[in-house]
C-alpha positions in Angstrom: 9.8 24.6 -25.0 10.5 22.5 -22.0 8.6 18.7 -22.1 6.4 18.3 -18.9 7.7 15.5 -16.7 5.4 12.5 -16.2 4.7 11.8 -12.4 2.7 8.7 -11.9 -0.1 9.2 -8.8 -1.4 5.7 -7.4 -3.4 5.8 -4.9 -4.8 2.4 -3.0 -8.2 1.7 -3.5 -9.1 1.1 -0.2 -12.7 3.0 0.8 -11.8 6.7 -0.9 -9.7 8.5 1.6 -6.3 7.4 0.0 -7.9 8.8 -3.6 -9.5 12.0 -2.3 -6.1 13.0 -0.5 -4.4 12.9 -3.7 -6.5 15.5 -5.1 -4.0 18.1 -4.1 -1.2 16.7 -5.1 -2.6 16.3 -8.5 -3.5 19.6 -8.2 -0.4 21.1 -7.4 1.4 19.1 -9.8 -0.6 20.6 -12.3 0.4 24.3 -10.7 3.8 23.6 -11.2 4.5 22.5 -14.5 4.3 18.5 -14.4 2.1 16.1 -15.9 0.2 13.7 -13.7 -1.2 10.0 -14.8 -3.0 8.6 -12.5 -3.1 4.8 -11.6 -5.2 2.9 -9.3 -8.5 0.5 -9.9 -11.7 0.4 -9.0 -13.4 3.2 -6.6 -10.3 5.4 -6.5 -9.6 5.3 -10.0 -13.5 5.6 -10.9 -13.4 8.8 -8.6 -10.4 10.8 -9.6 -11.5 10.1 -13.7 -14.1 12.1 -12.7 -12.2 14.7 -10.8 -9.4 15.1 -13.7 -11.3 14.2 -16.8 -8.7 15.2 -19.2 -5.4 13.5 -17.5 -4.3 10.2 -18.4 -5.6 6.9 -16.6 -4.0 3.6 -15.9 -6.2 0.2 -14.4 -3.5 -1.6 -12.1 -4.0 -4.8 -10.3 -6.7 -4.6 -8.0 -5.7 -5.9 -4.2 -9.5 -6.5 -4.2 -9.7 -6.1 -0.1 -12.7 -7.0 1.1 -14.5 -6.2 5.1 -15.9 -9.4 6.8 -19.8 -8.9 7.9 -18.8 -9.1 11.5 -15.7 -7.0 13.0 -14.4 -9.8 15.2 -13.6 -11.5 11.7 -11.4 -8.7 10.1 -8.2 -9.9 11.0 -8.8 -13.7 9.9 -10.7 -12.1 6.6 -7.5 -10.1 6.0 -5.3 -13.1 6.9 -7.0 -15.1 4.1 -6.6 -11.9 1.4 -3.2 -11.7 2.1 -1.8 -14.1 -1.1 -4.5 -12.3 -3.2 -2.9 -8.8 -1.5 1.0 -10.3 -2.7 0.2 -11.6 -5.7 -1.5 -7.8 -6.6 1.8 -6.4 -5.3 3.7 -8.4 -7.7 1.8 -8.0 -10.4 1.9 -3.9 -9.9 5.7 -4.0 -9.5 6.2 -6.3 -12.8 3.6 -3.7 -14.3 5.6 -0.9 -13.4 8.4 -1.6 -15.4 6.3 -1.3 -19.1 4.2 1.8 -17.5 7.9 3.6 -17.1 8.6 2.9 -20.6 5.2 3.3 -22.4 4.7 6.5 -20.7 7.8 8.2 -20.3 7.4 8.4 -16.2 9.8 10.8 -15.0 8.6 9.6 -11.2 6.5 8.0 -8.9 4.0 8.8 -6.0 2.6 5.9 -4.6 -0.1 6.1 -1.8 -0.4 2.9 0.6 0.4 0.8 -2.9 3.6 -1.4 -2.2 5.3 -2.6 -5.0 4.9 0.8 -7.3 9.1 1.5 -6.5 11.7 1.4 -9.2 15.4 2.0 -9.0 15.2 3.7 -12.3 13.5 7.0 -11.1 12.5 9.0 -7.7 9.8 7.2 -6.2 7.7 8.6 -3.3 5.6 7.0 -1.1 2.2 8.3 0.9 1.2 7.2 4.4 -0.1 8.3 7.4 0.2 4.2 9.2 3.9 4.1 10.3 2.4 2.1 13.0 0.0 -0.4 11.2 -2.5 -1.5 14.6 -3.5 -5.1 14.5 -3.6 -6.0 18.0 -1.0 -8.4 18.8 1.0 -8.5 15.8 1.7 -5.0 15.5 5.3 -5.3 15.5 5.3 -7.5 12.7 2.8 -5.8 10.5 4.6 -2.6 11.0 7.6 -4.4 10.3 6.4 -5.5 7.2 4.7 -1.8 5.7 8.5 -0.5 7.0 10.5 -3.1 4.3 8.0 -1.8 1.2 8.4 1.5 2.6 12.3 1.5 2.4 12.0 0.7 -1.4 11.1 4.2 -1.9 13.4 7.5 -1.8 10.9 9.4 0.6 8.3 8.6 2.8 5.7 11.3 2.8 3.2 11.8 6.0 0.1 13.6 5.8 0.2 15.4 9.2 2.9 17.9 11.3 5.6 16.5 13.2 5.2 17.8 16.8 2.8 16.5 19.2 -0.2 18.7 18.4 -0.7 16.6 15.0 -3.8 14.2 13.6 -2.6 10.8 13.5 -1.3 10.3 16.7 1.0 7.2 17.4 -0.3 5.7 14.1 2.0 8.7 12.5 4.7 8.8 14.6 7.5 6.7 15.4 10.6 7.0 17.9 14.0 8.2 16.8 15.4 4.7 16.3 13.5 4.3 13.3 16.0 4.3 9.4 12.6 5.4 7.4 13.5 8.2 5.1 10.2 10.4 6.7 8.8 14.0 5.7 5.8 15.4 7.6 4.4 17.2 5.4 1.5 18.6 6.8 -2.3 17.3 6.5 -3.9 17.2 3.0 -7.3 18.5 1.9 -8.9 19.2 -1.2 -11.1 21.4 0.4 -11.6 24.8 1.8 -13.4 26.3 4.3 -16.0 28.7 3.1 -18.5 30.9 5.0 -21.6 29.4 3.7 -25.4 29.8 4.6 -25.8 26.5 6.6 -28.7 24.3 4.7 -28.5 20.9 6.4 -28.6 19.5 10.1 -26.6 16.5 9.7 -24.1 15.0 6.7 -24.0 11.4 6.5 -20.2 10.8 4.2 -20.1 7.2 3.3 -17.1 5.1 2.0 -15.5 2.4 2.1 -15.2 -1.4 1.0 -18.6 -3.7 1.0 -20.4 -5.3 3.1 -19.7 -2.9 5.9 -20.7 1.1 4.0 -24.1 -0.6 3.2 -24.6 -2.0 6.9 -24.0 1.4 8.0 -26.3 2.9 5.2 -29.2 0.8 6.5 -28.4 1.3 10.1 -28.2 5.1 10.0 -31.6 5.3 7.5 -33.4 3.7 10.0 -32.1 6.1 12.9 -32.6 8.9 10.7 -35.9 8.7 9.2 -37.4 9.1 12.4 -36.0 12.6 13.2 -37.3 16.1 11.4 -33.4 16.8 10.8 -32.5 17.9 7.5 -30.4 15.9 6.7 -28.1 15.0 3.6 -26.6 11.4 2.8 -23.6 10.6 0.1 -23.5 7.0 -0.1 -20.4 7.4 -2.0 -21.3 4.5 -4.9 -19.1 6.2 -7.4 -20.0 3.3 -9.9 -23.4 4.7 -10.2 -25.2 7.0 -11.9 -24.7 10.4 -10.1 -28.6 10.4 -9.3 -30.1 12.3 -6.2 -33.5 11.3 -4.5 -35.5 12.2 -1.8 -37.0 10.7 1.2 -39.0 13.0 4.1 -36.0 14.7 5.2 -33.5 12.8 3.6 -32.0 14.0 0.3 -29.8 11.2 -1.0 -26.8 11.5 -3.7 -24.8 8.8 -5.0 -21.9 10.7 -4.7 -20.7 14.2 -5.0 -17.4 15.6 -6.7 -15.1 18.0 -4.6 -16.4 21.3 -5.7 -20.1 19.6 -4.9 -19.1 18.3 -1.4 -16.5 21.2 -0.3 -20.1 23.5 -0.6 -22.7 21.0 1.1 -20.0 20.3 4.1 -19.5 23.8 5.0 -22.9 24.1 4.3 -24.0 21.6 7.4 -23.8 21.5 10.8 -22.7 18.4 11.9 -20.9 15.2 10.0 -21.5 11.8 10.2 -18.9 9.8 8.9 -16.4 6.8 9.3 -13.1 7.8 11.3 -10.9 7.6 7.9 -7.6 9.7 8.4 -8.0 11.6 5.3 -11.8 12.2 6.4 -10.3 13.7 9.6 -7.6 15.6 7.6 -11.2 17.1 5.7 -13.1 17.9 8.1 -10.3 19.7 10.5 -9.3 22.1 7.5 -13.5 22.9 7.5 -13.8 23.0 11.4 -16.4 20.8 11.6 -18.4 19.2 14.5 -18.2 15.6 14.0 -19.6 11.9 14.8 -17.5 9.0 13.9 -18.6 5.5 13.4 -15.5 3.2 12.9 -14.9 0.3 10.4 -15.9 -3.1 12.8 -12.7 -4.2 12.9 -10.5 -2.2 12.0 -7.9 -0.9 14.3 -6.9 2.4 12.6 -10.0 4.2 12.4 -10.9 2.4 16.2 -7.9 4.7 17.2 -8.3 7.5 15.7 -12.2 7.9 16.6 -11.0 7.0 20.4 -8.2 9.2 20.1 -10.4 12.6 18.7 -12.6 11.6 21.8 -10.1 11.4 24.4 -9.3 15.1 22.7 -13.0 16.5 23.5 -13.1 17.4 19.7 -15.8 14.4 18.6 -17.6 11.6 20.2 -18.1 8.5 17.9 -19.8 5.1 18.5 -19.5 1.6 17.9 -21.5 0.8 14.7 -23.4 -2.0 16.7 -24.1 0.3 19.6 -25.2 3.5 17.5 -28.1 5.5 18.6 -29.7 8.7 17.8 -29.4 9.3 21.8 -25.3 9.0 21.2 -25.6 11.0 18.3 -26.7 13.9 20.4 -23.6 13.8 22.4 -21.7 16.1 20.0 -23.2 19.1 21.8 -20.2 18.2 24.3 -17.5 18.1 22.4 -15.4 21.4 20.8 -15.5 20.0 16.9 -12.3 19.8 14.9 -9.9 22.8 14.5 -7.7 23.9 11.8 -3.9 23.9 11.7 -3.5 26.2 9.9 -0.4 25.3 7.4 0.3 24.8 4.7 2.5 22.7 2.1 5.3 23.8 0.2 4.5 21.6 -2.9 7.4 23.2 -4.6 10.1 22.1 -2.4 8.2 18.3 -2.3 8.3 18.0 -6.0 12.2 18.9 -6.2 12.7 15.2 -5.8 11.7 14.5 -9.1 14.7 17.0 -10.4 17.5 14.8 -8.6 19.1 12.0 -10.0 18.3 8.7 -8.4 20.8 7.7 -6.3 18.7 5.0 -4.1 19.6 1.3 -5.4 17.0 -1.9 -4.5 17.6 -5.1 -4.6 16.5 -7.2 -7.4 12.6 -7.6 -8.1 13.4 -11.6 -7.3 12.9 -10.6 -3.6 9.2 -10.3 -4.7 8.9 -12.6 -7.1 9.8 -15.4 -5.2 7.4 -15.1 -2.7 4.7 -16.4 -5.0 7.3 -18.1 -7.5 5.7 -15.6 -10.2 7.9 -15.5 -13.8 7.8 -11.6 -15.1 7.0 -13.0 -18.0 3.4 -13.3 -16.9 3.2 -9.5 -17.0 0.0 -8.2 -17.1 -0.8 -5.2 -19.7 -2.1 -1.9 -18.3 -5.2 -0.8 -19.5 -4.8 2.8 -21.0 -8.5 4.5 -19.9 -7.5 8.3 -21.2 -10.1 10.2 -22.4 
C-alpha cells in the first residue's frame, strides 16, 4: 500500500480570505490521494479546525497584524508591525525545518506566509498581490513580496491570465518579470445552487480588529431601521457558534462553508468587505454585491473601485456609508461566473518531482534581526 504524502497548507491569518481559499485545495488534496496538515494561527487556523476536524493542525508564529482605528494611519501602523512581521517570518522559517522532520512533509503550500520555503522539498506559494499597492512605495513593497516569492518553486495565482480576470493589475505583472507564475484560475469553496431566496441582504464580516467591529456597529445602526430581512455573520470564529435575533436581523457568530454556501445563494444581495477571495466567492455564486473596503488599505480600495468601474458592484467608503448608497446596487449587473475550472491534478504533480530549486542559506533571514536558530520555537501539535 502506497504511504500518503504529507503536504503542509499555511495560510496567513490575515481577516479569513487567505483561510477560506484554501478550502479547495485541502479538498482536492484529499481527492487525490495526499495528506494535508494544516498550519497557520489564530482566526485561520481556528476556522479550518473546524472545517477539517479530523486532519492534523500546527500553531505557527503569529505575524499578529493589527488595523489602526483610522485609515489615514494604516501605513504608519504597518510600518511600526513590521519587526514584529520579520521576526514572525523568522521564527516560521526556523520552525519549518523540525515540522519537515516531525512530520514527514513531503511539500509545502504556503499562502501569503513568507518564510514557509525549504530547499529540501517542493514548496508552493499562494498569491493573488504580485503588485502589493502602498501608494508611493509600491515598487519597493512589491519588490520585497517578489524576493520571498522567489524562495519558492511556483507561484500560484488565484485568477485567469488574460484580461477578463478578477484581480486586475494587483495580479498581473508585465513580461519582464523572473517570477516562476501559474494562473491558476479563481478559487471557491462554494457552489452555486438554485435556492429559494430567504434574505434581503447578507452582511459577511472579517477581518483583523478594531476595523470588522467599526463596521459591525456602523452597518447595525443603518440596518435596524429598514424592514429588510436581513442576515449578519460577524465572523468571530473564537466564539461560541451562537445565533440571535434582533427585529429583522438574525445574527450568527459565524457559519461553516456548507452553512454559508446555502444562506448566500439563498439572499439577494451581499454586504461585505472587498477581500479578493470574497470576490473570488461571490463571482462563482453570481451575486449582486456592496463592498465596503478596509480604511486604509489599498488592495481591497482597488479592487472595490475596480468592480465599480466594471458596472458589476458599487461599494462605499466605510465613513461615507449610507443606506441611500446601499440602494445603488439596483444599477449595477452583479458578479458573473468564469466558468473554469482547476486541474488540481496537474497542480499537485509538483510534489512528485525532485527538488531541483537551491536557496541561499537561512542566514539571509536570520541576520536581519540577528536571531540564533537555536532559539527555535516548538510547534504546537493541535490534532484531534
Amino acid at each position: 500500500m502506497e504511504v500518503k504524502k504529507n503536504i503542509l497548507v499555511a495560510p496567513l491569518n490575515w481577516g479569513l480570505g487567505h483561510a477560506t481559499r484554501c478550502i479547495p485545495i485541502i479538498r482536492a488534496l484529499i481527492e487525490n490521494g495526499f495528506n494535508p496538515i494544516i498550519a497557520s494561527d489564530g482566526d485561520a487556523l481556528g476556522l479550518l479546525k473546524k472545517e477539517f476536524p479530523h486532519t492534523k493542525a500546527i500553531r505557527l508564529p503569529s505575524y499578529d497584524i493589527k488595523y489602526a482605528k483610522k485609515g489615514k494611519n494604516f501605513k504608519q501602523k504597518m510600518f511600526f508591525n513590521s519587526p514584529k512581521i520579520l521576526l514572525a517570518i523568522i521564527q516560521e522559517h526556523l520552525v519549518l525545518k523540525r515540522i519537515i522532520k516531525d512530520y514527514r512533509i513531503n511539500g509545502i503550500i504556503s499562502d501569503n506566509r513568507f518564510g514557509l520555503f525549504s530547499k529540501k522539498i517542493p514548496c508552493v506559494y499562494i498569491t493573488h498581490q504580485l503588485t502589493v499597492l502602498s501608494g508611493k512605495t509600491t515598487n519597493l513593497s512589491s519588490n520585497i513580496h517578489h524576493y520571498f516569492i522567489k524562495k519558492y518553486d511556483s507561484c500560484w495565482v488565484p485568477d485567469l491570465k488574460q484580461c477578463n480576470n478578477l484581480s486586475g493589475k494587483l495580479g498581473h505583472l508585465n513580461e519582464n518579470h523572473k517570477l516562476n507564475i501559474e494562473y491558476i484560475g479563481p478559487l471557491s469553496r462554494f457552489e452555486k445552487k438554485s435556492i429559494e431566496k430567504k434574505y434581503d441582504l447578507m452582511v459577511l464580516l472579517s477581518g483583523p480588529e478594531p476595523q470588522r467591529t467599526i463596521l459591525e456597529k456602523k452597518l447595525f445602526n443603518i440596518l435596524k431601521t429598514t424592514n429588510k430581512k436581513t442576515l449578519f455573520v460577524r465572523g468571530k470564529v473564537d466564539s461560541a457558534p451562537d445565533s440571535f435575533d434582533f427585529g429583522n436581523i438574525t445574527f450568527y457568530n459565524y457559519m461553516t462553508s456548507n452553512e454559508l454556501e446555502s444562506a448566500i445563494n439563498a439572499s439577494e444581495l451581499i454586504i461585505a468587505r472587498s477581500g479578493y477571495t470574497t470576490i473570488m466567492d461571490l463571482a462563482k455564486l453570481e451575486k449582486k454585491a456592496f463592498f465596503i473596503p478596509t480604511p486604509g488599505q489599498s488592495e481591497q480600495e482597488y479592487l472595490a473601485k475596480r468592480m465599480d468601474y466594471l458596472g458589476l458592484t458599487p461599494y462605499s467608503k466605510q465613513e461615507n456609508l449610507s443606506l441611500e448608497k446601499l440602494n445603488k446596487v439596483l444599477l449595477y449587473s452583479g458578479l458573473k461566473n468564469f466558468n473554469s475550472s482547476i486541474n488540481y491534478q496537474k497542480l499537485f504533480n509538483i510534489f512528485d518531482e525532485k527538488k531541483t530549486t537551491f536557496y541561499s542559506s537561512v542566514k539571509e533571514l536570520e541576520v536581519l534581526s540577528k536571531v540564533k536558530e537555536n532559539s527555535e520555537p516548538t510547534p504546537t501539535s493541535l490534532s484531534t
